[in-house]
C-alpha positions in Angstrom: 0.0 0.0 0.0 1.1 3.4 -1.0 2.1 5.6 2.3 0.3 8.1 1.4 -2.4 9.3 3.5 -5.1 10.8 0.9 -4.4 7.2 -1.2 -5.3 5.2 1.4 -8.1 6.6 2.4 -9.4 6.7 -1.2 -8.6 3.3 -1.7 -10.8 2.2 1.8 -13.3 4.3 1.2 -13.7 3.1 -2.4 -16.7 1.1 -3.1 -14.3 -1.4 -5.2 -12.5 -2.1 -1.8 -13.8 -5.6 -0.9 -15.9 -5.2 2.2 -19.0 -6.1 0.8 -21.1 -2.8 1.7 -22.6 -3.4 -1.8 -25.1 -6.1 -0.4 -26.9 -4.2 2.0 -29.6 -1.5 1.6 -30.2 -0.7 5.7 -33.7 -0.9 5.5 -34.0 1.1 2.5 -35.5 -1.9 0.8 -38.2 -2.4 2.7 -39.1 0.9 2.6 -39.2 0.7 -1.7 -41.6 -2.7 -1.2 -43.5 -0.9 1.1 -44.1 1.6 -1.4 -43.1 4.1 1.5 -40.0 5.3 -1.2 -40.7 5.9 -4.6 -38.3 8.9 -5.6 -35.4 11.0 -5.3 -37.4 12.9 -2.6 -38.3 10.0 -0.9 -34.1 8.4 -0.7 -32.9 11.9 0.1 -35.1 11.5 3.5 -34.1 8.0 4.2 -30.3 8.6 4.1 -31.0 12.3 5.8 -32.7 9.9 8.6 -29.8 7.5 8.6 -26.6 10.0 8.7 -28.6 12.3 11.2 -30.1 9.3 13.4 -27.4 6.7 13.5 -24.5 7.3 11.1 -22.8 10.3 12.3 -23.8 10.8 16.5 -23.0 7.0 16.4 -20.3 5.4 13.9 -18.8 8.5 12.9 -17.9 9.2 16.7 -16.5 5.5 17.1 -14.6 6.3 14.3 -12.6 9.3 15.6 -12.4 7.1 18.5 -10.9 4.3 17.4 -8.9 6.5 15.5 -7.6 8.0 19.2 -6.9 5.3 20.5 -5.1 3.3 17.8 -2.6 6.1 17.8 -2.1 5.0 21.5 -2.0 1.2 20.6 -4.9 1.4 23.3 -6.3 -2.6 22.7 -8.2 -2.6 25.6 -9.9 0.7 24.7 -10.9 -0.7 21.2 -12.7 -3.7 22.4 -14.3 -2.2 24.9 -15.3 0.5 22.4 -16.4 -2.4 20.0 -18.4 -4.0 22.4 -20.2 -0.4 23.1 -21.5 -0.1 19.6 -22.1 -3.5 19.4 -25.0 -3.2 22.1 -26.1 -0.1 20.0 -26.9 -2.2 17.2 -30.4 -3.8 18.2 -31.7 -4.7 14.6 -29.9 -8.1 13.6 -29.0 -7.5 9.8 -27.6 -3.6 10.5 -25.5 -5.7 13.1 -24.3 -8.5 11.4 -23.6 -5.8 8.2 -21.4 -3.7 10.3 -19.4 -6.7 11.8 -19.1 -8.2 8.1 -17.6 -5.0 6.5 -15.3 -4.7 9.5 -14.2 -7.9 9.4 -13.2 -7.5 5.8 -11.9 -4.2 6.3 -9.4 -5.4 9.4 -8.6 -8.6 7.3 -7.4 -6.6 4.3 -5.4 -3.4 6.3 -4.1 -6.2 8.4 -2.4 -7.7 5.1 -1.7 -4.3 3.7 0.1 -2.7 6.5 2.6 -3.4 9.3 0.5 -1.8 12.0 0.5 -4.1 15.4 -2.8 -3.0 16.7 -4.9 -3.2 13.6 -3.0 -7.4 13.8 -4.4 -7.6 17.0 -7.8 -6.3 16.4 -7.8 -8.3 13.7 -7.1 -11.8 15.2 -9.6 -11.1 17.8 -12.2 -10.8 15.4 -11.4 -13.9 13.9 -11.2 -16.0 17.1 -14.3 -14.7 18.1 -13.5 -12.4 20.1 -14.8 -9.0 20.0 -17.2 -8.3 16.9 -15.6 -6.1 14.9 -17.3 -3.7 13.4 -17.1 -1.3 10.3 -16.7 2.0 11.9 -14.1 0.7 14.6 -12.4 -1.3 11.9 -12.1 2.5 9.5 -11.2 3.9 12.7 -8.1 1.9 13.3 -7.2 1.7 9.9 -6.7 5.8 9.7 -4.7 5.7 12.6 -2.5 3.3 10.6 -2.2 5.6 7.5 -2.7 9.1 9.6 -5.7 10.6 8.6 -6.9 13.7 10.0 -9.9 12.7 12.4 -12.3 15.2 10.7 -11.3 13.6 7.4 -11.8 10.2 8.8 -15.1 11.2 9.8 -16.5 13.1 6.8 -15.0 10.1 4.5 -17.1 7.4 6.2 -20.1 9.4 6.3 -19.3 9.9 2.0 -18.3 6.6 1.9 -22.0 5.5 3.6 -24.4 7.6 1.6 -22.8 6.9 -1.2 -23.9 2.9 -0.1 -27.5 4.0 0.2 -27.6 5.8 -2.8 -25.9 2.6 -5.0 -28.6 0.6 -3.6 -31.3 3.5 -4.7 -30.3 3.0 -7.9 -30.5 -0.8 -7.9 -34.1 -0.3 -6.5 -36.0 2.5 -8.1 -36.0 3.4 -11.8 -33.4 6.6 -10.7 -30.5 7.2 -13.6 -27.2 7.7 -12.6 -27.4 11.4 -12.5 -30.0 11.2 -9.7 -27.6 9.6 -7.6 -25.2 12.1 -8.3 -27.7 14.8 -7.2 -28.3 13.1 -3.8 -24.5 13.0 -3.3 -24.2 16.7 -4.5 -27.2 17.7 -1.5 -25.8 15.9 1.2 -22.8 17.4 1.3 -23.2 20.1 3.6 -25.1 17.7 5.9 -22.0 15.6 5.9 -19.6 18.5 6.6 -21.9 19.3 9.7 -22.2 16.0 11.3 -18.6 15.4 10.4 -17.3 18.4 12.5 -20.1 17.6 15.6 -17.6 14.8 15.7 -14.6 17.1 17.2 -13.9 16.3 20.7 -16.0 13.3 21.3 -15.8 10.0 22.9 -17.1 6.8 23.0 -19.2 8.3 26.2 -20.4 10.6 23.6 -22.5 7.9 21.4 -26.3 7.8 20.8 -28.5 6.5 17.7 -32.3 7.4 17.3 -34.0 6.0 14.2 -36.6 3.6 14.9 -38.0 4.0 11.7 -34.8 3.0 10.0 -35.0 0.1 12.5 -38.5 -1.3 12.1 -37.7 -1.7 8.6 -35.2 -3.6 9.5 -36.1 -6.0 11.4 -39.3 -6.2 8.9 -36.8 -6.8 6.1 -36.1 -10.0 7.3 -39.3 -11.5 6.7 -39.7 -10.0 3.0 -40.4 -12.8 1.0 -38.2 -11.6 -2.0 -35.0 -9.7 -1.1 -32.2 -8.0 -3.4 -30.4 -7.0 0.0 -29.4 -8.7 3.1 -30.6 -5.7 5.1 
């Protein structure tokens, strides 16, 4: 992997990196068969919900976290802090999604770089012990590379809507230039929640969107499903 920085992230944050983020949907699929979503309006409220609700006060905060304390090879602090948003996580598929794609995130950086705690992480996740997930995983993985924490933070949130919207255009008959649209709008919302990450902790977490949730846990009884949440 190249050393620098800016590369790094891209290459993380890319939705060719391999952590399978393409097979989820977060709800938003139940929502289309529901016939709740039929637009552009109607996605631009449902990823509004998500980075507002969940996204940034939650996973964007463990990610400057875990970013903190992987510059202080803190191990204890990271499973601890994995354990925290793991409990934070009530609907089944969101959970199982995030410890998927940080799994796969912690399996790749811990073959692409030399860094001893993002080893360590890793191996617990594979024995079983700690979950693992996604945000903690992209956390660790800028303290590795030395990303700026606010950079960290507004990359994950890009990186997730940019998720959501992929699976928009997989579920509604949007053209490629809607989804470009939604990107364009949330930037500012991104930027905000991004920097509302500066000086927090993992005492600091907190998720509210039990819409996002119901649908869920009501995705898993769809009969016919494109996404696995």
């Amino acid at each position: 992997m190249s050393t620098d920085p800016l590369l790094g992230l891209l290459q993380f944050a890319d939705g060719l990196f391999p952590a399978g983020g393409y097979a989820h949907s977060f709800g938003l699929e139940y929502y289309v068969q529901a016939g709740e979503i039929r637009d552009l309006a109607g996605v631009e409220a449902f990823i509004r919900s998500h980075l507002e609700g969940t996204a940034g006060p939650c996973d964007a905060v463990v990610v400057v976290s875990a970013l903190a304390l992987g510059e202080v090879e803190d191990l204890d602090g990271c499973l601890a802090l994995d354990e925290t948003l793991d409990a934070m996580k009530p609907v089944a598929e969101f959970r199982e999604a995030s410890r998927q794609m940080g799994r796969q995130t912690l399996r790749v950086a811990a073959r692409l770089t030399d860094h001893p705690l993002l080893r360590l992480v890793s191996d617990s996740v594979e024995s079983g012990g700690t979950p693992g997930h996604h945000p903690l995983a992209f956390g660790l993985v800028g303290s590795a590379l030395g990303w700026p924490p606010q950079v960290a933070a507004r990359t994950y949130l890009y990186s997730t809507t940019a998720l959501l919207v992929g699976a928009a255009l997989r579920l509604l008959p949007l053209g490629q230039l809607d989804g470009q649209r939604i990107l364009w709008a949330a930037g500012p919302l991104i930027e905000r929640l991004s920097r509302e990450t500066e000086g927090k902790g993992p005492a600091d977490l907190w998720s509210f969107a039990p819409g996002i949730e119901i649908a869920g846990m009501r995705h898993a009884r769809l009969d016919a499903r494109l996404f696995r949440s």
